[in-house]
Every structure is written in C-alpha cells, then in structure tokens.
N, C-alpha and C positions, 0 to 999 in steps of 0.2 A: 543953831545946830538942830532944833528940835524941829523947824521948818525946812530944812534940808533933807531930813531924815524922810520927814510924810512924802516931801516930792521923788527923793529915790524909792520908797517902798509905791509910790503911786506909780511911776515908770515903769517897775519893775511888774507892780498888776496891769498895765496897758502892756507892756512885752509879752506878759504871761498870756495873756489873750488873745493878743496877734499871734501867737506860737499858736496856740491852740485853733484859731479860726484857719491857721496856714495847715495844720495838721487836716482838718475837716476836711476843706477846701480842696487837700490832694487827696482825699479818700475819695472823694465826689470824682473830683478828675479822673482817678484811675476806674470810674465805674461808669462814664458817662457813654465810654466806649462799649461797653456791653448793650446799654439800652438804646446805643442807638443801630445798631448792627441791622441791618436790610435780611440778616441770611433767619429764615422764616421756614428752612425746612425744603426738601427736595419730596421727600416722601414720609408717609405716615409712621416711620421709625424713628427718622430723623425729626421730625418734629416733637415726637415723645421724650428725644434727646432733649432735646434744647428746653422743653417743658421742665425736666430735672432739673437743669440749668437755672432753668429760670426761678425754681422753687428753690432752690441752695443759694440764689441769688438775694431772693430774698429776708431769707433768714438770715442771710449774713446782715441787710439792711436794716431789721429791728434789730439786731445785736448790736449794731452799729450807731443805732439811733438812741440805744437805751446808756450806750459809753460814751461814745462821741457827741452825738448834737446833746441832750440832753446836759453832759458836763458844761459844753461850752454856754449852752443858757444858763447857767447856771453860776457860773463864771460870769457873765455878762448882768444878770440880776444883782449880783452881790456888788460888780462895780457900778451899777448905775444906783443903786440904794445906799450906796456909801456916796453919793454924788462925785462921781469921778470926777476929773477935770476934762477927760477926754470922752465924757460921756456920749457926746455926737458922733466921733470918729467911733465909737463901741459900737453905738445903734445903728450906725451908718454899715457897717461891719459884719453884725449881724445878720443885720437884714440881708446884706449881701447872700450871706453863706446861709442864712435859712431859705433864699428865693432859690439859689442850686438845688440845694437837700428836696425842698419841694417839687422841683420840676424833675429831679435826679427820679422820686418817687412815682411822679406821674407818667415820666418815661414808662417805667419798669409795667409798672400798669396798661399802658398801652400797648408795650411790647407785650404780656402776658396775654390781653384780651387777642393779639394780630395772633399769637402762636396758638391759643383755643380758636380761632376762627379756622386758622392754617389747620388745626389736627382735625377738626370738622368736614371741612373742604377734603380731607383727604382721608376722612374715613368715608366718606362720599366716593372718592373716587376709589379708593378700595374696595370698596363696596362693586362699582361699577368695572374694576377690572375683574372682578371675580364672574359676575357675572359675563362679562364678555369670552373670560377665560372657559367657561361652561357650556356657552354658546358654539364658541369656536372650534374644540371639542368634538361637539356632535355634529357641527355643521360638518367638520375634515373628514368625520368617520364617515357621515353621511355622503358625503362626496367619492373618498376612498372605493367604498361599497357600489355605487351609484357608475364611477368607472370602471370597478372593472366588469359590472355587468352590462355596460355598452361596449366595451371593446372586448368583449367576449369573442370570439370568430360565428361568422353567422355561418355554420355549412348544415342546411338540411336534407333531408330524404324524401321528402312529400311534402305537397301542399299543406298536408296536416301540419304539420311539425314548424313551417315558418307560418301559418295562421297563430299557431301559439305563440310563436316568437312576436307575432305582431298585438297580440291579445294584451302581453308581458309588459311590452316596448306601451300604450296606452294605458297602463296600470300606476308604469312609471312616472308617465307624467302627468297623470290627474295626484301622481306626490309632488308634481313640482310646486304646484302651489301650498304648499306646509314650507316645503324648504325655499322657496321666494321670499318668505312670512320670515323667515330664521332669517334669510342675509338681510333685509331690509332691519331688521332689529339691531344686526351688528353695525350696520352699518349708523344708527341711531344710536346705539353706545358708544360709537368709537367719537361720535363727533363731540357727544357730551365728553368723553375724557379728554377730548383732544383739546376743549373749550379753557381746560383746567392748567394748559402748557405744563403736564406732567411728562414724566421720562418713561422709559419704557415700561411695559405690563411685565411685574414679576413674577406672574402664576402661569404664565402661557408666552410663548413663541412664534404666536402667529399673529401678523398685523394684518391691519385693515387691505394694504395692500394687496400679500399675499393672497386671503380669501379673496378678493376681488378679484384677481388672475383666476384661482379656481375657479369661481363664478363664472366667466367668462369663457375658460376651456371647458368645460362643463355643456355650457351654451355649443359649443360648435361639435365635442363630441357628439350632442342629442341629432343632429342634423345629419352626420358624416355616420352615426346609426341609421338613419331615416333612411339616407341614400342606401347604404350597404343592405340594409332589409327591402327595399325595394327592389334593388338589382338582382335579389334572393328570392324573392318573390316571382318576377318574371323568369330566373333560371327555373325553379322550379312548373310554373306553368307551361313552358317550353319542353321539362322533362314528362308533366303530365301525359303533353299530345304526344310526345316520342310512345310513353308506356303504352296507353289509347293506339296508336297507330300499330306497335309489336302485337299487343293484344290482338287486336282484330285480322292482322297474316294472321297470327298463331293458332288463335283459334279455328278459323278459318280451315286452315293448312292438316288443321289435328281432324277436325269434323271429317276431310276429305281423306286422310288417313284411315279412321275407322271404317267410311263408308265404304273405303275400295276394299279392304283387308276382308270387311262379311262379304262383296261380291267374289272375290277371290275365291273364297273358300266354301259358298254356300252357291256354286255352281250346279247348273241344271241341262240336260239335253242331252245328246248323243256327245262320244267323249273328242270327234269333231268339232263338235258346235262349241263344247268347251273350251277345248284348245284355241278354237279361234277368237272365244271372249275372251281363252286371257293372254292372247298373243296381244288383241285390243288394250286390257289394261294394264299390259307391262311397258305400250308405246306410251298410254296415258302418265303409267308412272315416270317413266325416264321423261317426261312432255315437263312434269311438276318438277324436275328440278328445277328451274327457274323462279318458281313460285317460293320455293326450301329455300333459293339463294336472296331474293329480298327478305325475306324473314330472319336471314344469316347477316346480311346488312342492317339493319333494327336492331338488332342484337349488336354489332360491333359497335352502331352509334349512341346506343345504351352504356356500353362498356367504355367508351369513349367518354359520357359524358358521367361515369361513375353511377348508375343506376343499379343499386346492388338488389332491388326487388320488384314485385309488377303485381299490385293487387286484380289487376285484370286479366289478368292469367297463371295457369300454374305451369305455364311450357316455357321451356329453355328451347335457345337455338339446337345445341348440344345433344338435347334429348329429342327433338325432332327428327334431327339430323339422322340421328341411330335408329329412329323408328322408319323415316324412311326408306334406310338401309335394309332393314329388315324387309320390309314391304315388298322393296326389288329385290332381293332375295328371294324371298318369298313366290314371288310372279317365276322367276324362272325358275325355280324349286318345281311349281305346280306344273309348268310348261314342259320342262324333261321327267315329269313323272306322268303326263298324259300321254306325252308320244311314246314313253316306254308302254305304256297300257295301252296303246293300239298297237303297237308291235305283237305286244305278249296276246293279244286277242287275234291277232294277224297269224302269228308264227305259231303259237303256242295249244289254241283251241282252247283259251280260256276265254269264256265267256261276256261279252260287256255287262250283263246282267249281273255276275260277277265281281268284275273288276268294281260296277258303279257300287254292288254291296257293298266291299270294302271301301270304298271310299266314303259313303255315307259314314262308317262305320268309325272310320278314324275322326271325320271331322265333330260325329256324335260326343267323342270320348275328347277332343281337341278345343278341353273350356276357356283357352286363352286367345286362340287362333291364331296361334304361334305356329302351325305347320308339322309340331311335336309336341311327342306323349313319353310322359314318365314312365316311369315300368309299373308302376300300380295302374295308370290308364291303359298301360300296352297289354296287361293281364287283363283288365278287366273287355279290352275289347276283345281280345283270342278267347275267350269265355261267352262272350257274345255272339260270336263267329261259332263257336261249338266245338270250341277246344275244350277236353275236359284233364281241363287243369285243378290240382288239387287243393282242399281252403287249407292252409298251414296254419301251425301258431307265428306269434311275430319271433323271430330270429331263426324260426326250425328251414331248412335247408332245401331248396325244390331244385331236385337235378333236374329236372325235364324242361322246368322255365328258363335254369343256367340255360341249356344246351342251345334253348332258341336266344335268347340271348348273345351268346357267342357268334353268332351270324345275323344278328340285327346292329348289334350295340356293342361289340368287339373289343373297344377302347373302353369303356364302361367309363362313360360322361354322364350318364344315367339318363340321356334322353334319348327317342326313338324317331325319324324325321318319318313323314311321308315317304319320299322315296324307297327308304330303308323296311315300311314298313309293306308298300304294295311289293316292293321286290321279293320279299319274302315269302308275302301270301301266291303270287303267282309262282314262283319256285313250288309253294308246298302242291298248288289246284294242277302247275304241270307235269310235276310226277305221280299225280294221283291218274290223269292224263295219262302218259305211256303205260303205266301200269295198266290199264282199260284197255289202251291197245294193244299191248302184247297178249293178254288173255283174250280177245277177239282172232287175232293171228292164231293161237296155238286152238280154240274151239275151229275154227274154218280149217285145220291142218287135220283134224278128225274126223268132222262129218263131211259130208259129200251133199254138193248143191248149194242151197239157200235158206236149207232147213236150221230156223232158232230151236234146235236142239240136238242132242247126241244120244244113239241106242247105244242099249247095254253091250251088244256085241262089237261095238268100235271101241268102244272103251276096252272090255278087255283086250282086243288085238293089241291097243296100246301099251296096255301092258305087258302083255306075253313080248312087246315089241320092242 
C-alpha cells in the first residue's frame, strides 16, 4: 500500500508538471505570434506604436517569467532532487519549454532592435520630408512669382520701356541658377526618401513629379517670354522709325509755317509788290497741303499703331492742321486787305505812305502774328497813331474807345483783325479827306482867281451875304 501510494503521489508530481510545462508552453505559443510579425511600422508614428507594444510586451514577459518559467523550474528542481522516476521525460521537458521561453525572448529582442532601427530610419526620413516639404515650399512660391512675371502681357511705349523689360527678363535669369540649385536638391531628397519605400510626405503636397512639371513649364514659359520680348522689341523699333519719320514732316512742316507766317506779315515794297508776294505765298500755302497731308498720314499710322507719344516732336497732326488753316486764312486775310488798300489809295486819296503806316503799325503791336490785336494792343496802337486816348484806371469806363470799338469789334470777341482795323483808319484819314475838301471848295467860292488867300472885304460880302 505504502508503495502504491509514492507511485500515485509520483504521477500525480509528473501530471502536475506536464500541466504546468503545457501551461508555459501555450503562453509561449500565444506570444510567438507577436514576435514574429514582419509589420515594422509604415511611418514614424506608427513605429512609436508598436515601440509601446513592444515595451507592454515585454513587461508582460518578466512578469511572466518571474510566475511561470520560474515556477516550473522550480517544479522540475524539486522532482529531479527527489529523483523522480521520470526524471528524463522532466528534463527532456524542460529543456523543451526553456529552448521556446529562450528563443520566445530573443525573438522579442530582435523584434525590439528591427523597430529602433525602423524608428531611426524613419526619423531619417522625417527628418527628410520635412526638409523636402520646405524646399518645395519655396521652390512653388518661387515658381508662382517667377510665372506670373513672365506671363505678364509685354505692351510697351518706347524703346526705353522694353530695354527695361529686357534688362528685368536677364536679372531673372542670372536667378535661374539659385533656383536650378533648389530643384536639383529636391530632386536629391526625393530619391533619398524614395530609397526608403515610404508612403506619402505628410508635411506637403507636392511630389517630385509635380515640381518637375513645374520645372519644365517654367522652362518653356522663359522662352515663349524670350520670343514675346523680341517681337516687342522689333514692334517697338518699327514704332521708333514711324516716330523719327512724323518727327522730321512735322517739324519740317512747323519750320515752314513759322517762316511763311513772318513773310506774310513782315512785308515790304509798294502795296503792289506786296500783293503779289502774297498772291505767291498763298499759291505756296495751298501748294503745302500735300506736305500737311503725308504728315496727317504718319499721324494716322501712329494712331493705328497705338503711339500715344513722340519724344521727337511736340506737334500733332491736329494742331498742324489748325495752324495751317490759320496761315491760309491768314494769306487771304492780307490779300483782301491789300487790294482794299489800293482801292482806298485809288478812290479815297489816302495816301500809301499812309495806308503802309498803318500797317507797320498793326503788325508792330501784332506780338503773335496772328493778323489780330486785343483791345489793350488796338489802344495802344491808336495812341501810337496820335489818337489821344485817355490813361484810365482799371475798370473806369472810356466812352470814346467804346465808340470805336463798336465799329471795329461790334460783336465784342475781344479781338481786332487787320482788315477790321485798316478799314477803320481809312474811313477815319477819308473823312478827314472830304472835310479838306469841302473847305477848299467853299475858300475858292470866296476868293476870285488862284489866290491862297481871302481879303477882309470878301469875307464880309459873305457875310452881309
């Protein structure tokens, strides 16, 4: 009985043992899957995860080690120092389950060192997307910036204006080489993270691709500016000669203006001879429209080609136009105020001596050689003439200069023409005229003969008469 009893309490310590080695043994088991797991982390969050993992993992294994393996050695000492009967299948047993527990723990270690390599690697590439992310960044803005001051619209107004634009356009790209320096760096961090078979960059948006498209449209903008500034260049040179060419009619055409306008008016000779100079330069002027009319063509092709300005001249077609107008105006102004002045010398017995005083007179006081005078020149020339017109204060009231006025300047435009103002002086030298003659008439109605005088006794017959 007492030999039956050791072998069931002996079985009963081999059961107890195999329990416990089977208990181990699926602890191992249900952990072996953990350490051996391949997933190492996507990104440097996820590896920090698993890093947790890994440290909860372990702590569970010293817990585990200090209850379970631990007991079972324990367990296994006590049957082999009581000399078990199964002490082979014990040791054999053990060993089993302490070469798992071993290997179970070297796993975890291995695993630990791949996920600090993994979190390394991937503060690396953190690291490197950040900087990429910074890069790309400035390269977009730089780019952004960079287009829309190539597709700017090139429309200049001189030569000046696209030299600048060209001066602009070479500034730009003695920057190309800074930002050449920038893409070639991204293009050197993308391939280091690409080395790493990591997933997208989570700091930025823009992939290697992408900027490389930029890069390349970029590239063809700089060109299709190049062309466009060229083509810019030649409009403008093209507008140059137009300006050059208006210029030189215009001026031209102005020089020949002023010079007729002094002949016109600073005539000399019998008022014949005059007449016939300016019968001559009123053919010359109506001869120069033609001259007016290419200069009015430069002008429209100016307008045509948008030429809003002409540093080579200050004349417009427009204001030519008007001056020439004035000029023939002008010529036959002078022409019906000479033949009236050889009429009124004809008819009138006013004198050319005369008539040419007045005329010196007007063109004296005529500082524009406009043909007319204001009323302060038209006073000051009747005062020169030996009108004795009164000095006023300014606003006090001259009836006497009204009155001439009212038959020079009627409308009161406030100017006084040549014609308007010979007409006048010969009206006032022709009644000065009959008046001379009528007093001539009534002395020869008195005396008798040829005698320049009258006796006392004609005179009173006249009277008593």
């Amino acid at each position: 009985a007492g030999e039956r009893k050791k072998k069931l309490n002996d079985n009963a310590a081999f059961l107890q043992f195999n329990w416990k080695a089977d208990v181990v043994e699926s602890w191992i088991g249900d952990k072996e899957s953990f350490v051996r797991s391949e997933d190492f982390g996507k990104d440097l969050l996820s590896v920090q995860t698993l890093l947790a993992k890994q440290d909860t993992f372990e702590a569970g294994l010293q817990a585990f080690a200090a209850e379970g393996v631990k007991g079972l050695a324990g367990l296994k000492d006590e049957l082999i120092g009581a000399k078990h009967r199964q002490s082979r299948p014990i040791l054999q047993r053990h060993s089993e389950v302490t070469r798992r527990w071993e290997k179970l723990q070297k796993d975890s270690d291995t695993r630990k060192n791949k996920l600090l390599r993994s979190q390394e690697q991937f503060k690396k590439v953190d690291d490197l997307f950040l900087q990429f992310a910074k890069k790309a960044s400035a390269f977009n803005s730089w780019n952004e910036n960079a287009e829309e001051d190539l597709t700017d619209p090139v429309r200049c107004n001189s030569l000046e204006e696209i030299k600048g634009l060209h001066t602009l356009h070479s500034q730009f790209q003695q920057s190309l080489n800074s930002a050449k320096a920038d893409y070639k760096q991204l293009v050197a961090l993308d391939r280091q993270i690409k080395s790493y078979n990591v997933t997208n960059n989570p700091y930025t948006w823009f992939t290697m691709e992408a900027l490389d498209e930029m890069w390349q449209n970029i590239q063809k903008t700089i060109k299709e500016r190049e062309q466009e500034l060229q083509r810019e260049q030649r409009r403008q040179e093209k507008n140059d000669e137009l300006r050059r060419a208006f210029a030189q009619q215009a001026n031209s055409f102005h020089t020949w203006l002023t010079e007729t306008r002094a002949a016109l008016v600073e005539g000399s000779g019998t008022l014949e001879a005059q007449l016939e100079a300016i019968r001559r330069k009123a053919d010359e002027v109506a001869d120069r429209k033609e001259s007016l009319k290419k200069v009015e063509e430069l002008g429209a092709q100016m307008e045509e080609a948008l030429i809003l300005d002409n540093k080579y001249t200050e004349h417009t077609p427009l204001g030519l136009a008007q001056q020439w107008d004035q000029l023939d105006q002008l010529a036959m102004r002078m022409q019906y105020n000479l033949e009236q002045q050889i009429q009124a010398r004809n008819m009138t017995g006013v004198s050319e001596e005369e008539l040419k005083e007045f005329t010196t007179m007007f063109k004296h006081f005529d500082k524009d050689h406009s043909g007319k005078l204001n009323h302060v020149e038209f006073k000051a020339c009747l005062r020169s003439l030996g009108y004795d017109l009164p000095i006023l204060e300014e606003g006090q009231a001259d009836p006497v200069f009204e009155e001439i006025l009212n038959s020079v300047d009627p409308n009161r435009d406030g100017l006084v023409s040549m014609d308007e103002f010979m007409a006048f002086m010969i009206s006032r030298v022709s009644e000065n005229v009959e008046s001379s003659k009528e007093g001539e008439s009534a002395f020869r109605a008195i005396t008798s003969g040829d005698r320049p005088y009258v006796t006392a006794s004609e005179l009173l017959q006249v009277r008593r008469g």
